[in-house]
N, C-alpha and C positions, 0 to 999 in steps of 0.2 A: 710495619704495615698496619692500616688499619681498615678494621670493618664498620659498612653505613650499615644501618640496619633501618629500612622501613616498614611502619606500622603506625596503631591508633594506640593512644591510651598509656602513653610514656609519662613518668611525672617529672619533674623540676632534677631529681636524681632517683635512678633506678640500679637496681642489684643485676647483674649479667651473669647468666651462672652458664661457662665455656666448660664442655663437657664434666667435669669433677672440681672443678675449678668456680670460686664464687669471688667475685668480681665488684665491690659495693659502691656506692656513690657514682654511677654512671651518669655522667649531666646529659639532657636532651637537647640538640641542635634546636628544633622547634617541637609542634605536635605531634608531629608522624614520622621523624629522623632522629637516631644519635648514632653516634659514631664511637670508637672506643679502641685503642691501640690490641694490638692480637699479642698474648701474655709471652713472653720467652724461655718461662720458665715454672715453676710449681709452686712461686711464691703465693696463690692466691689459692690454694690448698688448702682448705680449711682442717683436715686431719695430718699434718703435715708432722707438727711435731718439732722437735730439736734435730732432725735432722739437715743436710745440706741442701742450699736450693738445685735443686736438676733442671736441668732443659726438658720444655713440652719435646716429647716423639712426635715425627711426625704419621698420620695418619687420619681419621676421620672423627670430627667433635661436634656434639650438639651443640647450638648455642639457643639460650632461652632468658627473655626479660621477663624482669619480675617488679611488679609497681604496687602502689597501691591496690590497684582493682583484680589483682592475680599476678599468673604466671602466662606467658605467651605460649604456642605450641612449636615444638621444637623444629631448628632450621640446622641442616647438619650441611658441613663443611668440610672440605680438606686442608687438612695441613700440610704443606711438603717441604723438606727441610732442602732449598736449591741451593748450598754452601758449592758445593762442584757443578752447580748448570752456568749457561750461558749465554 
């Protein structure tokens, strides 16, 4: 799955930080879109450590760009993990 995110002020590649989760070199579709695969797992953890990669839970995550000229204000989302819907 992935998410568009529109806004102003994206650069050439931006950091995406999904709730605890920091996300780097995000490229921008044009000035006001990018887009960016939704993570599967805790790879992009920044305190993660030597331990094994986990699955994101599902449940509710900020998601916030970060460019040059700042940090965006937070856009919260749900995550649901539909392995059993249909």
């Amino acid at each position: 799955m992935e998410i568009t995110v529109h806004g102003a002020g994206f650069d050439s590649l931006n950091t995406v930080h999904f709730g605890r989760l920091v996300i780097p070199s995000v490229p921008r579709l044009n000035d006001s879109t990018m887009r960016f695969g939704v993570p599967v797992d805790d790879t992009f953890l920044t305190d993660r450590g030597p331990a094994p990669v986990q699955p994101l839970a599902s449940g509710a995550y900020d998601i916030r760009v970060e460019s040059r000229r700042g940090r965006s204000n937070a856009l919260r989302i749900m995550l649901v993990n539909d392995k059993g819907a249909r």
